[in-house]
Steps between C-alpha positions, in 0.01 A plus 500: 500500500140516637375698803147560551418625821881560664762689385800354304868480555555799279217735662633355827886641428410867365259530795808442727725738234214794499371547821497839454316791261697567236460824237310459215787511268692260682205242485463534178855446415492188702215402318701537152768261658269268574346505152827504301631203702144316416504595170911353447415213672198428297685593192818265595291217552321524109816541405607194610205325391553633159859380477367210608215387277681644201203743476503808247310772355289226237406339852396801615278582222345153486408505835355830441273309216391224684106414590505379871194524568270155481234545251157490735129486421182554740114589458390820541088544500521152350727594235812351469811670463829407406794732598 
């Protein structure tokens, strides 16, 4: 789902469905469709995921404990530092 530089099949399709001004309101209503259906989309597909793993709320808080990040070390002003 990458486009850099052209437009993609979505952006492609509402050009053709709003060729035309539309009020304020109306745009921003359209905009709130667009987001909702996003948003249920994204939300179906963790739900799935979750069903699917067997994921719960203890894996949820573990993962918000974990370290990812790789322990590093470098010199600064000849001094070296470990992070």
């Amino acid at each position: 789902m990458e486009a850099v530089g052209k437009l993609t099949n979505l952006q492609i399709e509402l050009l053709k469905l709003f060729q035309y001004n539309l009020p304020e309101k109306q745009l921003s209503e359209i905009k709130n469709i667009l987001a909702k259906y996003f948003a249920k989309s994204a939300t179906s597909e963790m739900d799935r995921l979750w069903d699917e793993n067997g994921w719960n709320n203890e894996t949820m808080k573990d993962w918000a404990s974990e370290h990812l990040r790789k322990k590093c070390s470098f010199s600064f002003h000849s001094k070296k530092i470990n992070l």
